[in-house]
C-alpha positions in Angstrom: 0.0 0.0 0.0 1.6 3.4 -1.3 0.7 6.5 1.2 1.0 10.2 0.1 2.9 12.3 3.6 4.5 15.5 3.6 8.6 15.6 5.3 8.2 18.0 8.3 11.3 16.8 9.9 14.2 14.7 9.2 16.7 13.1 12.4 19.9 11.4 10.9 20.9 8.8 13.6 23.4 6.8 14.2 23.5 4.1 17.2 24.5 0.5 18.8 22.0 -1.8 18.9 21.2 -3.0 22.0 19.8 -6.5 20.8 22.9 -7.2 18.3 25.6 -4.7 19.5 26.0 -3.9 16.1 26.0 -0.6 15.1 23.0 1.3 13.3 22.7 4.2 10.6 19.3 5.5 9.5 16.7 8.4 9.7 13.4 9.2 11.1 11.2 11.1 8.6 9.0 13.0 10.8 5.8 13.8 8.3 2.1 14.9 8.0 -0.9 13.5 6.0 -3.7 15.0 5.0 -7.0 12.1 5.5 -10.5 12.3 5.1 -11.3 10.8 8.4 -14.4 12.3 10.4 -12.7 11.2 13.8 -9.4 13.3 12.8 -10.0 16.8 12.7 -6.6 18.6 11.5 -3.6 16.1 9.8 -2.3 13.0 11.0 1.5 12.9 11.9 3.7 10.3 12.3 7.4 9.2 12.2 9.0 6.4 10.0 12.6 5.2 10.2 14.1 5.0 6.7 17.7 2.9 6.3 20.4 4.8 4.2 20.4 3.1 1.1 16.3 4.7 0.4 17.8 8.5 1.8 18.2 11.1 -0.9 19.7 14.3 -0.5 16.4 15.4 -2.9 14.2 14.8 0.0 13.9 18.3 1.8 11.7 19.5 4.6 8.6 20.2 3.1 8.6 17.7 0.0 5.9 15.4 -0.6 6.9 11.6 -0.8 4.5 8.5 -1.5 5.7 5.8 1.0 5.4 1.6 0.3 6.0 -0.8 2.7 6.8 -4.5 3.0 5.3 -7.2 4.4 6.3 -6.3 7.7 5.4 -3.0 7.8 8.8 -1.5 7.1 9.2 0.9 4.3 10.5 -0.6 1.1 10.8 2.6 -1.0 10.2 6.2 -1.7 8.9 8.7 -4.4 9.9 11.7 -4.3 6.2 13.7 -6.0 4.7 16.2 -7.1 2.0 13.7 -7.3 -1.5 13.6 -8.2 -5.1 12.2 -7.0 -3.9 8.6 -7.2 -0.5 8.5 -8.4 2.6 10.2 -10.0 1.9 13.3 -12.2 
C-alpha cells in the first residue's frame, strides 16, 4: 500500500544496537498527512525510520513523498512527488 505524507522533519541517527551490538545508521522522517477521516479533525502525523540506502539528499523539509512498505510494515521505498489524485503526475 503506497501512502501520500508530507517531510516535516528529518533526524539522521546513528547508534549501537542494544539487541545485536551492532552498530545502526538510518533516519526518522518526521511527516504529516492529510486524511478524510471524520474522527481526525486537522492532519495525521507520524514518524518512519528509513535505512540509508532509500535516503536522498532530494528529500527536503517540506517535500511530498509516497511511501510503500513491506510485508512487515517497514518501508520498502520512496517517491519523491509532485504527485496527483492517485498517483505520480
Amino acid at each position: 500500500m503506497n501512502e501520500k505524507y508530507t517531510v516535516i522533519g528529518i533526524e539522521h541517527r546513528s547508534y549501537v544496537s542494544k539487541k545485536t551490538g551492532k552498530n545502526v545508521e538510518g533516519y526518522n522522517l518526521y511527516l504529516t498527512q492529510e486524511v478524510d477521516d471524520k474522527n481526525l479533525l486537522g492532519v495525521r502525523c507520524c514518524s518512519e525510520w528509513l535505512p540509508p540506502e532509500l535516503y536522498s539528499d532530494e528529500i527536503e523539509v517540506g517535500s511530498v513523498v509516497c511511501l510503500g512498505y513491506n510485508r512487515f510494515g517497514r518501508v520498502s521505498f520512496l517517491t519523491i512527488g509532485p504527485f496527483s489524485y492517485g498517483g505520480m503526475v
